[in-house]
PyMOL CGO cylinders between C-alpha atoms (Angstrom):
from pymol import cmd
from pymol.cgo import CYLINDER

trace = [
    CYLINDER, 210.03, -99.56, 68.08, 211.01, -97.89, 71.05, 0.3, 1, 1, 1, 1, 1, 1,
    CYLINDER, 211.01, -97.89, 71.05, 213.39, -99.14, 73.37, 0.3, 1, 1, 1, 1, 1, 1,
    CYLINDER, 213.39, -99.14, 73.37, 214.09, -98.42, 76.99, 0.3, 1, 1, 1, 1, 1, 1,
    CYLINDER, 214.09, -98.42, 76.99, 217.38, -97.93, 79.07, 0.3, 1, 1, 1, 1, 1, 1,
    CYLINDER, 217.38, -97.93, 79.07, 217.53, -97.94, 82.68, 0.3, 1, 1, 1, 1, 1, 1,
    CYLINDER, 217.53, -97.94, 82.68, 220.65, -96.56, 84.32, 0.3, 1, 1, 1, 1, 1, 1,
    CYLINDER, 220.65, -96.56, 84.32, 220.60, -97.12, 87.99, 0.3, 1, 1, 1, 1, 1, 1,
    CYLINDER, 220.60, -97.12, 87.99, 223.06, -95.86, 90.26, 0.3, 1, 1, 1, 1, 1, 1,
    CYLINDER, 223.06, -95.86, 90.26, 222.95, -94.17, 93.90, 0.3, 1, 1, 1, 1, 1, 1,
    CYLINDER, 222.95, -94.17, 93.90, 225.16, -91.59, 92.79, 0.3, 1, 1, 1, 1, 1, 1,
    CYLINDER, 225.16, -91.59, 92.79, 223.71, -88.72, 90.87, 0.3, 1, 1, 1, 1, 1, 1,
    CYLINDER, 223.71, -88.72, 90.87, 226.98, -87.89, 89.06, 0.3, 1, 1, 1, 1, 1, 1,
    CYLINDER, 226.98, -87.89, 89.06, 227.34, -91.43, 87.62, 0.3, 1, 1, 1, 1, 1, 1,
    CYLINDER, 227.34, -91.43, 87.62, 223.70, -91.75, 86.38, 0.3, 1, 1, 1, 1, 1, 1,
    CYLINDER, 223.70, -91.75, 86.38, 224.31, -88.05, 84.35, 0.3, 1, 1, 1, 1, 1, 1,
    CYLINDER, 224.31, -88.05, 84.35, 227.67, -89.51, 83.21, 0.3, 1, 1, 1, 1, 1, 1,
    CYLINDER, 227.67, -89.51, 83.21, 225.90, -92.59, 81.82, 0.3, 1, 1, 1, 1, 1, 1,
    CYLINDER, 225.90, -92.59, 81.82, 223.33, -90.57, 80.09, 0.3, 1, 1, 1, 1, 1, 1,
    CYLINDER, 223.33, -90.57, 80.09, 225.83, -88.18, 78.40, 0.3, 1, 1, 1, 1, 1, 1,
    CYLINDER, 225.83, -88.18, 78.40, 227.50, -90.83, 77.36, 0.3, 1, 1, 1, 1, 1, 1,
    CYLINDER, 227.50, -90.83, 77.36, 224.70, -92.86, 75.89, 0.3, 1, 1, 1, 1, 1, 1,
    CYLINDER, 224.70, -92.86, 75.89, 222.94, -89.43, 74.82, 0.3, 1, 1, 1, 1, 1, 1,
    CYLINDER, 222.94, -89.43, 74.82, 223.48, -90.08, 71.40, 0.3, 1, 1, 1, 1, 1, 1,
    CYLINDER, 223.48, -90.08, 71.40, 220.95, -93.31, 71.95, 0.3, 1, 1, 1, 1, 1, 1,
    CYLINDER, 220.95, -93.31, 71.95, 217.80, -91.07, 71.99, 0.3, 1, 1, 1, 1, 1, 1,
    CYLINDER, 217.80, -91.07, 71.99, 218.51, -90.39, 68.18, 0.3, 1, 1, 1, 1, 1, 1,
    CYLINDER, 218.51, -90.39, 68.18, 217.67, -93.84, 67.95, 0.3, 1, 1, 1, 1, 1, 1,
    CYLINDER, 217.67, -93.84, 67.95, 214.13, -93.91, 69.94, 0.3, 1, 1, 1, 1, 1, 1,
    CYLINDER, 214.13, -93.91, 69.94, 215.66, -95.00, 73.41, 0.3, 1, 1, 1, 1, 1, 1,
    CYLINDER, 215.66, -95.00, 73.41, 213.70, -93.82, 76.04, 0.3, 1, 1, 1, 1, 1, 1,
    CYLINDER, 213.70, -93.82, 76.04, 216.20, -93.39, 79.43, 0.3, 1, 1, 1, 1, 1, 1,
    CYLINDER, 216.20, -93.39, 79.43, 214.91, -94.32, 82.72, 0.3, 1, 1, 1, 1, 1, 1,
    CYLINDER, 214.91, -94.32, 82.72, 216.71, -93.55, 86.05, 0.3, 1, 1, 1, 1, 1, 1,
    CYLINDER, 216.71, -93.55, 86.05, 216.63, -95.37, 89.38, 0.3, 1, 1, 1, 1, 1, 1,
    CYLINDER, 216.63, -95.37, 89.38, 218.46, -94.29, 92.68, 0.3, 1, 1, 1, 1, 1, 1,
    CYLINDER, 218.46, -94.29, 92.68, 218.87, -97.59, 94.57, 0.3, 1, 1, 1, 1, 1, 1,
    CYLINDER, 218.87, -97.59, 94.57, 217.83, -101.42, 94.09, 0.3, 1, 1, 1, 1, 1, 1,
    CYLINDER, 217.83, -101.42, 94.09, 214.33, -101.45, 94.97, 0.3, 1, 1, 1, 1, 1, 1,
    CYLINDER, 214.33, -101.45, 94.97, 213.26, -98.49, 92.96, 0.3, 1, 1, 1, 1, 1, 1,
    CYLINDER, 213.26, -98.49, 92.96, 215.27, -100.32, 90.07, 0.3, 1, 1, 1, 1, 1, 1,
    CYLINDER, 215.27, -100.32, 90.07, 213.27, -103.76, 90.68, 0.3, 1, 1, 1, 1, 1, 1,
    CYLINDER, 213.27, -103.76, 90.68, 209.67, -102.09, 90.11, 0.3, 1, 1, 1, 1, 1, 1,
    CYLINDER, 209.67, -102.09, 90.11, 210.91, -100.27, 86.92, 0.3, 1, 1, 1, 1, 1, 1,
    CYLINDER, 210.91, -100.27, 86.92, 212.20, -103.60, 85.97, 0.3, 1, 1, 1, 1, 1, 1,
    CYLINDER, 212.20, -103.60, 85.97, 209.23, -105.05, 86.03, 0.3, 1, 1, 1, 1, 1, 1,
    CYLINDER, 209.23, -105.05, 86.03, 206.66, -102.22, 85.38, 0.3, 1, 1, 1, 1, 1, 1,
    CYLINDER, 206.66, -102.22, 85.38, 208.62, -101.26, 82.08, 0.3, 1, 1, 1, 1, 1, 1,
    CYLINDER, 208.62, -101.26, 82.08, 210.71, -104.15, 81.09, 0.3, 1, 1, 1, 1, 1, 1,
    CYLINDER, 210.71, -104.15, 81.09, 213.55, -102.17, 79.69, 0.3, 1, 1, 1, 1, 1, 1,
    CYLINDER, 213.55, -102.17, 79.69, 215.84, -104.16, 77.09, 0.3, 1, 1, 1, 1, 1, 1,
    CYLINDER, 215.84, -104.16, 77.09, 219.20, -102.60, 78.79, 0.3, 1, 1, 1, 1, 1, 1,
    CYLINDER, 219.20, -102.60, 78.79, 220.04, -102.13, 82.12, 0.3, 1, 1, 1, 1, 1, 1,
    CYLINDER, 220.04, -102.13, 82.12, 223.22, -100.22, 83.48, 0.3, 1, 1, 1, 1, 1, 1,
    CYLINDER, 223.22, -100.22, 83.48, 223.42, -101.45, 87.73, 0.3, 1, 1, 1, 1, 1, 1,
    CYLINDER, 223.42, -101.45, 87.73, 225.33, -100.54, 90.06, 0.3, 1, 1, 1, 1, 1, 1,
    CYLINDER, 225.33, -100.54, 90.06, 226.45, -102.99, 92.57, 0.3, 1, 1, 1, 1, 1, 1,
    CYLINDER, 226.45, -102.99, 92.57, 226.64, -101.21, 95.74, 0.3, 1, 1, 1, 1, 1, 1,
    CYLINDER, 226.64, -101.21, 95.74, 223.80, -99.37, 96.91, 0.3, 1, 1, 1, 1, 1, 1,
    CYLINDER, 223.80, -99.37, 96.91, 221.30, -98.45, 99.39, 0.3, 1, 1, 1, 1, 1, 1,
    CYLINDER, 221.30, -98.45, 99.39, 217.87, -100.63, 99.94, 0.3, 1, 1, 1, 1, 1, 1,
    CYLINDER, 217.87, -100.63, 99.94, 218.95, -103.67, 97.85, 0.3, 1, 1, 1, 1, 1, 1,
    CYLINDER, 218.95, -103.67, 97.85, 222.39, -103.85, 96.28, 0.3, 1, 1, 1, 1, 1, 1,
    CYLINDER, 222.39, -103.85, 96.28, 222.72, -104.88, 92.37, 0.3, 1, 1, 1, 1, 1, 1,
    CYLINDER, 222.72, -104.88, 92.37, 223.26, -108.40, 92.73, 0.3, 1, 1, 1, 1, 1, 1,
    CYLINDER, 223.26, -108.40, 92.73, 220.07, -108.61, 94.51, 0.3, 1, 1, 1, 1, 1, 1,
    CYLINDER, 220.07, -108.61, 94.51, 218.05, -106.69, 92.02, 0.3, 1, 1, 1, 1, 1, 1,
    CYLINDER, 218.05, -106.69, 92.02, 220.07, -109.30, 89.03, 0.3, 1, 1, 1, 1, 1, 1,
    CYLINDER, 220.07, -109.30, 89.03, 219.11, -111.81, 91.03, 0.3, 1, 1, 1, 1, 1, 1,
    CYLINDER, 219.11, -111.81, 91.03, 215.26, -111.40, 90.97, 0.3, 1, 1, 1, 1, 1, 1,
    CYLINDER, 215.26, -111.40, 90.97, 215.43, -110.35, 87.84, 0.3, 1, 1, 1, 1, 1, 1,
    CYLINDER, 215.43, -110.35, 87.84, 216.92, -113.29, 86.45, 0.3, 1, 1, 1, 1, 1, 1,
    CYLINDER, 216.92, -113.29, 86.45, 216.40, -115.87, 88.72, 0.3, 1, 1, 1, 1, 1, 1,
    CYLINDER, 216.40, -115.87, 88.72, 212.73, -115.54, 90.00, 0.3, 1, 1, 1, 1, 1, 1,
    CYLINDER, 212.73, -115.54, 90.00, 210.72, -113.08, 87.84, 0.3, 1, 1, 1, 1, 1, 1,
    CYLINDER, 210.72, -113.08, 87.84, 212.74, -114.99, 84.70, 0.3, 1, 1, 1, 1, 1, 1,
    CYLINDER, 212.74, -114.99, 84.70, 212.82, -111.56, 83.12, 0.3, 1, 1, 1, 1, 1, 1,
    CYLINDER, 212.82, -111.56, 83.12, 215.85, -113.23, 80.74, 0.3, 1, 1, 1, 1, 1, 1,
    CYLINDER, 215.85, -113.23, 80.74, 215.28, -110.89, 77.77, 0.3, 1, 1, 1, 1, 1, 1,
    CYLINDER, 215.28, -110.89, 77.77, 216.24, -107.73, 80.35, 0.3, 1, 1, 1, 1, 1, 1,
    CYLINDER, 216.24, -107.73, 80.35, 220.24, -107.72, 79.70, 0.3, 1, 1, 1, 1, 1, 1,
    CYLINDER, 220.24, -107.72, 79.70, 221.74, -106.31, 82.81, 0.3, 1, 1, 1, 1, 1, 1,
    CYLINDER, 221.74, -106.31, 82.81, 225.15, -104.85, 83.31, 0.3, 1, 1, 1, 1, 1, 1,
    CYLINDER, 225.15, -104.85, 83.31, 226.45, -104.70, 86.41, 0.3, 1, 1, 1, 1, 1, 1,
    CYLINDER, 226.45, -104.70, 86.41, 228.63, -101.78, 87.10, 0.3, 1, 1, 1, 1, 1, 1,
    CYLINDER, 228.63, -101.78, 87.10, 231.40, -102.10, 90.17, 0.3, 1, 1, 1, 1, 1, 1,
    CYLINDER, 231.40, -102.10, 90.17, 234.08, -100.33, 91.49, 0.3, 1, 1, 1, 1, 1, 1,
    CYLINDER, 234.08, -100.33, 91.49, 235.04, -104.36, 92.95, 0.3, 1, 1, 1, 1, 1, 1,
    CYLINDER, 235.04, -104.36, 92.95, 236.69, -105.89, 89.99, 0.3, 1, 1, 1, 1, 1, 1,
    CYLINDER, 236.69, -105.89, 89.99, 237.97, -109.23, 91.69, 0.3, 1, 1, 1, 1, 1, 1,
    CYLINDER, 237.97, -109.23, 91.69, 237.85, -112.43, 90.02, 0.3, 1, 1, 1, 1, 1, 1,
    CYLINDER, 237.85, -112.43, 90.02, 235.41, -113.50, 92.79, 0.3, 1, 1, 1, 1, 1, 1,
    CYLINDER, 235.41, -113.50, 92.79, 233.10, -110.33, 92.24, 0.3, 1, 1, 1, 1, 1, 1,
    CYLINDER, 233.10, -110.33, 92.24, 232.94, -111.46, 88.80, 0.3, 1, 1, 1, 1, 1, 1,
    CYLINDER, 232.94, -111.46, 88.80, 231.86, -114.87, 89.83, 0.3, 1, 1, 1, 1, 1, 1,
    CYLINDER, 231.86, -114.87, 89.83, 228.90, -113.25, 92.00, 0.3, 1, 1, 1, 1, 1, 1,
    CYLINDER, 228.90, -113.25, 92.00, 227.89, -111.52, 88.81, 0.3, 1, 1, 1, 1, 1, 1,
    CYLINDER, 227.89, -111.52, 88.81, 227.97, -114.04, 86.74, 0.3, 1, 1, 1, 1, 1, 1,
    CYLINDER, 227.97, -114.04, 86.74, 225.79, -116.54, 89.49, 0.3, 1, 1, 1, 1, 1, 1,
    CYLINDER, 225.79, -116.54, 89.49, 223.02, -114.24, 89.73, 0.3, 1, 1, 1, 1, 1, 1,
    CYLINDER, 223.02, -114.24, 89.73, 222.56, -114.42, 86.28, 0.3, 1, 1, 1, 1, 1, 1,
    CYLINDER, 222.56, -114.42, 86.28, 224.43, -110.54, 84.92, 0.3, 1, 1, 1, 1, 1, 1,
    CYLINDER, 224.43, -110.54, 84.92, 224.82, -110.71, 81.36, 0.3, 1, 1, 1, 1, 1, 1,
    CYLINDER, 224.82, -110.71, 81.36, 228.10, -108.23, 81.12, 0.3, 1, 1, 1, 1, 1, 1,
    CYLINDER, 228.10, -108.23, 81.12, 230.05, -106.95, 84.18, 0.3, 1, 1, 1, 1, 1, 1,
    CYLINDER, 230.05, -106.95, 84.18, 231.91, -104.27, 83.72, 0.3, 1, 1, 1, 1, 1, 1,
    CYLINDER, 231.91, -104.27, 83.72, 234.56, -102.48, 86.17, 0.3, 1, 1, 1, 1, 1, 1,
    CYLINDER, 234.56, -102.48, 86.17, 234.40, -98.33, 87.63, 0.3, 1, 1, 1, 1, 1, 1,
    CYLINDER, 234.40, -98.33, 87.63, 235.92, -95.98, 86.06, 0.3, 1, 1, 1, 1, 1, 1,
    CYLINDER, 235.92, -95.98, 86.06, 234.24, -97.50, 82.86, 0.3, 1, 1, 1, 1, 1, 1,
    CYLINDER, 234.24, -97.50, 82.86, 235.29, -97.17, 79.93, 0.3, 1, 1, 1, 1, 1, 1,
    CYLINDER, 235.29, -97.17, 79.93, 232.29, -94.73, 78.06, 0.3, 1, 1, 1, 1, 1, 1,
    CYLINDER, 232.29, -94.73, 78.06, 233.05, -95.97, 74.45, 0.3, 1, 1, 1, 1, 1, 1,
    CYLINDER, 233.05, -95.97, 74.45, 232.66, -99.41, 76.02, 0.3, 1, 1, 1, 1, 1, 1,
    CYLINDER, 232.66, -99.41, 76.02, 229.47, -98.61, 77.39, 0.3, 1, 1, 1, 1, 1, 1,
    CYLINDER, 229.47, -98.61, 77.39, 228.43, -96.93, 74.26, 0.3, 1, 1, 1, 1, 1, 1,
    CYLINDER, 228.43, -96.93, 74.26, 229.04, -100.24, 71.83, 0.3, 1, 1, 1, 1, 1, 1,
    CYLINDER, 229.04, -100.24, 71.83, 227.78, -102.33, 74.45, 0.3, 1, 1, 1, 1, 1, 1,
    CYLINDER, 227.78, -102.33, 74.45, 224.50, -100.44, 74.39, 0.3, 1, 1, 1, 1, 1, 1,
    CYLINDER, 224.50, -100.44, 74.39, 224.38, -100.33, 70.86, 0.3, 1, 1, 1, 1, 1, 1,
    CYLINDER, 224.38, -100.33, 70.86, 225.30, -103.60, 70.58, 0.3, 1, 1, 1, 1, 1, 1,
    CYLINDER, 225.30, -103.60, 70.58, 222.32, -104.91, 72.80, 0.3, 1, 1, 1, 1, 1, 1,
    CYLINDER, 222.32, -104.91, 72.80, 219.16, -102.76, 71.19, 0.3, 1, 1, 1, 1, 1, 1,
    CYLINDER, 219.16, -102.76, 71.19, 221.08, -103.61, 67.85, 0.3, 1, 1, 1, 1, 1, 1,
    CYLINDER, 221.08, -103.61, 67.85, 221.69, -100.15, 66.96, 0.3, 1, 1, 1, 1, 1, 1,
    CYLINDER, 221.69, -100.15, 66.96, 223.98, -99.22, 63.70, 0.3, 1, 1, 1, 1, 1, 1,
    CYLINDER, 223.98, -99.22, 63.70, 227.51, -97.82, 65.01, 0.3, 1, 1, 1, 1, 1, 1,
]
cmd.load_cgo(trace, "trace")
């Protein structure tokens, strides 16, 4: 079965560092989708329903907590497990994340084998 990845970020280096690091993923029949900002990320959300989603928190149209939000909280899209990805790694951040329903939130610079095991770990992949 295929699976699908979406990676958004507004910053084109970040998205092609995600995708090199996850590159190994398309081995395994994971079909990588790209959005630029939150509102182009909401209607891939809900036109593809991807099973993983990398977001970034701070960007341009609608920032990552907003997209979580409606994903989670009003389109009840629960089986979409989102990531939030932020350079802001306060406690209170965290709390944010966690309130509009983020399944994992992970801190800039990331860690790529942590994204890596993470991904695998959600579209149970073998290591």
């Amino acid at each position: 079965m295929e699976q699908k990845l979406l990676i958004v970020d507004d910053e084109t280096h970040i998205r092609m560092l995600l995708q090199q690091t996850l590159e190994e993923l398309e081995d395994d029949e994971v079909n990588f989708l790209t959005a630029e900002n939150g509102e182009e990320a909401l209607a891939i959300i809900q036109e593809e329903k991807p099973q993983l989603v990398f977001l970034d928190v701070m960007m341009p149209k609608m920032n990552g907590m907003e997209v979580c939000r409606r994903v989670k909280k009003e389109l009840g899209l629960n089986d979409v497990f989102i990531v939030l990805l932020t350079a802001k790694g306060q406690e209170l951040d965290r709390q944010k994340g966690q309130e509009v329903g983020a399944d994992v939130y992970m801190t800039k610079p990331f860690d790529p084998e942590m994204i890596l095991k993470k991904a695998k770990e959600v579209l149970r992949l073998g290591n």
